[in-house]
C-alpha positions in Angstrom: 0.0 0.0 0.0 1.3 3.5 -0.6 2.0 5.5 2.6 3.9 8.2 0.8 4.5 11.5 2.3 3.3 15.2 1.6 6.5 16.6 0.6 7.7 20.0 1.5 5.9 20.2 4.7 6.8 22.2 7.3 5.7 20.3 10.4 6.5 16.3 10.3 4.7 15.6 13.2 1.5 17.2 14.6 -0.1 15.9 17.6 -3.2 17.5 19.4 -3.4 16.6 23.3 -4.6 17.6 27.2 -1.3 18.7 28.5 -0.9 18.0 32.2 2.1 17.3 35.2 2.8 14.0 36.6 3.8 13.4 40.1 6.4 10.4 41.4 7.6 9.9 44.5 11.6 8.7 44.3 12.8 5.3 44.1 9.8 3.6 43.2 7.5 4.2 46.9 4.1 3.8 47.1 2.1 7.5 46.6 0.4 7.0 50.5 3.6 7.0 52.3 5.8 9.3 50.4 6.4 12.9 52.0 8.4 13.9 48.5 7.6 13.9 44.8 8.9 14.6 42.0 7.6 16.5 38.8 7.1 15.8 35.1 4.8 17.1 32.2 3.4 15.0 30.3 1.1 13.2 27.6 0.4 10.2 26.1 0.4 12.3 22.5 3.9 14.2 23.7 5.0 11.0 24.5 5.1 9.8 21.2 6.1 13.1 19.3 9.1 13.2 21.8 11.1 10.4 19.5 10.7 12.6 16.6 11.4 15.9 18.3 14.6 14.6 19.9 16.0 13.3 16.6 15.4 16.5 15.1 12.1 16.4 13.0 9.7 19.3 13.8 7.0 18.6 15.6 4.1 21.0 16.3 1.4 20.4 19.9 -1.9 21.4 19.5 -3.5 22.0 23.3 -4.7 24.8 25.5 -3.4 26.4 28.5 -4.2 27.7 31.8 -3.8 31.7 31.4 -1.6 32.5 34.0 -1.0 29.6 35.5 2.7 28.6 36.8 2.0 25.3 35.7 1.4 26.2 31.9 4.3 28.5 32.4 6.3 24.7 33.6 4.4 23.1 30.7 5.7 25.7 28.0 8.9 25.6 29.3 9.3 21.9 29.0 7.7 21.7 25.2 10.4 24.4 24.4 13.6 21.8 25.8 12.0 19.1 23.9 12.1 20.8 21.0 8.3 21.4 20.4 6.7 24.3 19.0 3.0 24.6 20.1 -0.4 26.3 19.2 -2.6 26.7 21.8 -5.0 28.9 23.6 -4.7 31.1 26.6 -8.2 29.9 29.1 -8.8 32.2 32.5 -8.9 29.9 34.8 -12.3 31.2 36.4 -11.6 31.5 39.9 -9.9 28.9 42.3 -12.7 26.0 41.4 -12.4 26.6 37.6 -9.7 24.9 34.7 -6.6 23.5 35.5 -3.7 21.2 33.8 -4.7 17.7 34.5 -2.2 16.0 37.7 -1.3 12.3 37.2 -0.6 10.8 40.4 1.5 7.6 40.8 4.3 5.6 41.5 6.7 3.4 39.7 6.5 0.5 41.9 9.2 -2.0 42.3 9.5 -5.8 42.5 6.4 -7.5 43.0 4.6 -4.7 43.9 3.1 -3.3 40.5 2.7 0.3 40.0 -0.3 2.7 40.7 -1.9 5.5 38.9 -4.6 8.0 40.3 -5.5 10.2 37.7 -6.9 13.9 38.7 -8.3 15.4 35.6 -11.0 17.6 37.2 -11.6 21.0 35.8 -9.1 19.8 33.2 -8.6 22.7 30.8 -7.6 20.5 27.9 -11.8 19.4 27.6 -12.3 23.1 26.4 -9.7 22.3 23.1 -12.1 23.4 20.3 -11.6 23.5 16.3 -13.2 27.1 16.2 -9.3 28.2 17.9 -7.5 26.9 15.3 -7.1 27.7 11.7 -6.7 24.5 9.8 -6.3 25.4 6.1 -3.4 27.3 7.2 -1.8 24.6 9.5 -2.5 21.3 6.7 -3.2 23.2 3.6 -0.3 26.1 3.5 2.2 25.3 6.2 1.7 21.2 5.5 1.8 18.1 7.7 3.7 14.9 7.3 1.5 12.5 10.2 -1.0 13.9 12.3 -1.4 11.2 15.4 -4.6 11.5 17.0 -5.6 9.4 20.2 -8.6 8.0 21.3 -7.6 9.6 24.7 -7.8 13.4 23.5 -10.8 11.9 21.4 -12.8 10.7 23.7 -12.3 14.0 26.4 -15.4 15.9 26.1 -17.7 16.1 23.5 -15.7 19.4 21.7 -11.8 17.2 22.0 -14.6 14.7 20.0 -15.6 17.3 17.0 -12.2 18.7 17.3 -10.0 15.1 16.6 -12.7 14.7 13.7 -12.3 17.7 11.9 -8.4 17.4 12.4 -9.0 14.0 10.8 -10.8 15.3 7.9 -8.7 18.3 7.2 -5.5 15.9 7.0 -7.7 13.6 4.6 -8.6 16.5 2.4 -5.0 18.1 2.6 -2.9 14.8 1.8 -1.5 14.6 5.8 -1.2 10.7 7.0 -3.0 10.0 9.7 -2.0 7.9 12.7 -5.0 7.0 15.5 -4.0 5.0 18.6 -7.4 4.3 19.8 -6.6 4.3 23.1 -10.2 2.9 24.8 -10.9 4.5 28.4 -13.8 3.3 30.2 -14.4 6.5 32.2 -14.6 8.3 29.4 -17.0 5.7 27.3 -19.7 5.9 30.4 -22.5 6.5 28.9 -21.4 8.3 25.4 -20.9 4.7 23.9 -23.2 5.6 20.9 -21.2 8.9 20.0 -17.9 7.9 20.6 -17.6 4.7 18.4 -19.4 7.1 15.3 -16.4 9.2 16.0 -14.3 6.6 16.4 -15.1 4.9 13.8 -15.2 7.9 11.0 -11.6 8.7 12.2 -10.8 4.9 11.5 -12.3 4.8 8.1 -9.8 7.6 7.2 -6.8 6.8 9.1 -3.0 5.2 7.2 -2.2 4.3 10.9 -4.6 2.0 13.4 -2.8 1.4 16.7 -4.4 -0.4 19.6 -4.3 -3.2 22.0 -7.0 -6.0 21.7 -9.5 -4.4 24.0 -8.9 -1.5 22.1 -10.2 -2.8 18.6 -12.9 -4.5 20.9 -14.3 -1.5 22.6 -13.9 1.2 20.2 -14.8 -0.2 16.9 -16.4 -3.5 17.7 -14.0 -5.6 16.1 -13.4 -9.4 17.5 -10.7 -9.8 19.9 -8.1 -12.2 19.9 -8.6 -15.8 18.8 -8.2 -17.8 22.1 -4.9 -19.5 22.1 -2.4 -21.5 24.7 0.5 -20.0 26.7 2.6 -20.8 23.8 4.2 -16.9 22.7 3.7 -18.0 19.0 0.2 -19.1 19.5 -1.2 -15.8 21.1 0.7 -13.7 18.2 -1.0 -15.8 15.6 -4.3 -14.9 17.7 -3.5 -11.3 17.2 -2.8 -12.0 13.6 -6.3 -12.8 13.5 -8.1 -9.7 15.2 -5.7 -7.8 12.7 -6.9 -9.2 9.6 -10.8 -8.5 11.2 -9.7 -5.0 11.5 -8.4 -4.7 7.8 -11.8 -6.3 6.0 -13.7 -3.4 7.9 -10.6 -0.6 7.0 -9.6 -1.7 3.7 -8.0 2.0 3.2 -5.5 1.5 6.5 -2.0 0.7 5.3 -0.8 0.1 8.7 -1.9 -1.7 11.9 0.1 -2.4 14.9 0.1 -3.7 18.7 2.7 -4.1 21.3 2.8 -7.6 23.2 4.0 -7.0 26.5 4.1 -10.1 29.5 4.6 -9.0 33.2 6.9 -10.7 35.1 7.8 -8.2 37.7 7.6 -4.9 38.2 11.3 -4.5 36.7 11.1 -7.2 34.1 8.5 -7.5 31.1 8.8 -9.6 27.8 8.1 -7.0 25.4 7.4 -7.4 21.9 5.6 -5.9 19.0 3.4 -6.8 16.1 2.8 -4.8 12.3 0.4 -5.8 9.3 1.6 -3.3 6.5 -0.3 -4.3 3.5 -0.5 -8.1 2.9 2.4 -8.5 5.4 3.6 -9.3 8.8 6.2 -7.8 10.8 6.9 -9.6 14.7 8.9 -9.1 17.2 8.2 -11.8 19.4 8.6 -10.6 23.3 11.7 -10.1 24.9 13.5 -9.7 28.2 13.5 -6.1 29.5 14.3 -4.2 32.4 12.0 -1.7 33.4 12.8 1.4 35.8 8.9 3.0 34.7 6.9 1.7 32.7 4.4 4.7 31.9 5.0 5.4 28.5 6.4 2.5 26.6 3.4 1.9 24.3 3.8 5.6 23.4 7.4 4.7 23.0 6.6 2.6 20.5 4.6 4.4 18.3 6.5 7.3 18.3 9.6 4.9 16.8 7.8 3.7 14.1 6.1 7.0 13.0 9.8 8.2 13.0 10.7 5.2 10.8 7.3 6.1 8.4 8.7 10.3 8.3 12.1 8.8 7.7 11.4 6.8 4.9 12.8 3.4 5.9 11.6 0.1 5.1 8.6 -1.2 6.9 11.1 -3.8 8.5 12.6 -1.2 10.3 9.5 0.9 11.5 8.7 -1.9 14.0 12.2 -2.8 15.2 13.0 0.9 16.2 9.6 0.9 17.6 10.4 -1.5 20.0 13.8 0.1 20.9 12.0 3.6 21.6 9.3 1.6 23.7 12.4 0.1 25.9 14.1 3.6 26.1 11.0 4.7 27.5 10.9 2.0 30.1 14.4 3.3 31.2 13.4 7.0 32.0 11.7 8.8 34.6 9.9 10.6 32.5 7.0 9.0 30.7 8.7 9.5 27.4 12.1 8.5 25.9 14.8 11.3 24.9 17.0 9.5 22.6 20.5 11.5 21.9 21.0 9.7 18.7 19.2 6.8 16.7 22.2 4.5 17.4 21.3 4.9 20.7 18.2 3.3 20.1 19.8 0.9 17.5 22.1 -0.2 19.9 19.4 -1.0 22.2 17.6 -2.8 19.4 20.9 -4.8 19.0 21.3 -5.6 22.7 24.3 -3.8 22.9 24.5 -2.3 26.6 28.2 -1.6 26.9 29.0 1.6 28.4 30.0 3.9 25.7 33.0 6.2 25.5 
């Protein structure tokens, strides 16, 4: 299938997203008895642009901010040193119980005590992101777009980050931009919108080059049939995904690409992590391996963001998956919920295995 690229575009990567702050207490303690925490923006969406950003392509966030607020002034900063540029309105906050940047609460865990998230997203000022505050012809049509990567997080928000994902995805369709969606299924946010969330969904899969999305994913957002039931055996469960896959293509003919990450939880600190990639009639695996994880927030991002770098780079489809799953690992090995690669042979040596210290 073609995935050809818009040439001459001026952005590479555009991602829309709810930009928030994450805090961690230190060396992996539990949130309830922790008296000190550390501090990190973030996004799922930013955590994927991030591979591109650090390697050098440009990358342009679509959000909103807090006017005023010292944590959109933290949030600005930190686009700025990952080398982000961003669009994004100015909201008054209204008064102490009105918007604020969404905190993420939660601990790294360590050993055979798993991690835990607490997400505090009320007031959260990204809901309020609206297609009437940006101008689209000039952002796809004049300026260009390589990928726009959508996510069924930002998607599914409030009923405007709904309209707003589907007129991004229909300006990029009418404008020659690829379009990546990582579906991304939260059941807090389906509560009773099921009905107008999967017609979003749905549209916005109809028109996407990119489908990314675990099995419950496919299963809860477009209705697709989930994995074929299969033994413990690794190969056995990946042909089962194989098979959910090829669902998904009959109903999205018009996707070139569909992918999943395989991931198995030993402990804490070591997964099996693998990957899996239909591109046209073909299929790329990675069947799971050994990793050591510091934190594992972020490594499906990781992932993505690897092989949309592969796609903007131009590489063969063999080597969109593998550096996928080296940017997924990188992830794992940060703090921050996203990877900051200093080079790719960083991230082919870790492909390779290659941990020697380097000098």
């Amino acid at each position: 299938m073609d995935l050809s690229l818009r040439e001459n575009s001026k952005v590479s990567l555009l991602v829309p997203t709810s930009m928030g702050v994450r805090i961690t207490p230190p060396n992996g303690q539990p949130v309830n008895s922790s008296d000190q925490f550390n501090l990190y923006v973030t996004s799922a969406e930013t955590n994927v642009a991030s591979v591109s950003s650090y390697l050098g392509l440009p990358v342009k966030v679509l959000t909103t901010f807090v006017k005023g607020s010292p944590i959109a002034q933290i949030i600005k900063s930190n686009l700025a040193s990952r080398n982000m540029t961003w669009e994004g309105k100015d909201v008054e906050q209204g008064g102490p119980w009105g918007y604020r940047h969404q905190f993420n609460i939660a601990d790294s865990g360590v050993g055979s005590r798993g991690p835990c998230v607490h997400n505090d997203r009320a007031g959260e000022v990204g809901r309020t992101l609206n297609v009437k505050d940006f101008d689209l012809e000039r952002i796809f049509a004049q300026e260009g777009v390589g990928i726009v990567h959508l996510s069924g997080l930002i998607a599914a928000l409030s009923p405007e980050t709904g309209t707003f994902c589907l007129e991004l995805a229909r300006a990029a369709k009418r404008n020659g931009t690829r379009i990546s969606f990582d579906l991304n299924h939260r059941a807090t946010f389906w509560k009773n919108r099921e009905t107008e969330l999967c017609t979003i969904f749905k549209e916005i899969a109809s028109i996407s080059d990119i489908l990314v999305g675990n099995e419950e994913d496919f299963q809860l957002c477009l209705g697709i049939e989930g994995p074929d039931a299969g033994g413990k055996d690794i190969s056995e469960k990946i042909e089962g995904f194989k098979g959910m896959i090829n669902r998904a293509k009959k109903l999205y003919p018009n996707t070139a690409v569909f992918a999943t990450t395989l991931r198995e939880v030993i402990s804490t600190n070591s997964h099996l992590w693998g990957a899996l990639m239909s591109v046209g009639d073909e299929f790329k695996v990675v069947e799971p391996r050994p990793i050591t994880v510091l934190d594992r927030i972020g490594g499906g991002d990781g992932f993505v963001g690897g092989m949309l770098y592969g796609i903007l780079s131009g590489w063969d489809p063999e080597k969109w998956i593998q550096f996928g799953w080296a940017t997924g690992v990188l992830a794992t090995t940060m703090l921050t919920d996203y990877g900051q690669p200093t080079g790719e042979d960083q991230v082919w040596s870790i492909w390779n295995g290659n941990a020697r210290v380097k000098r």
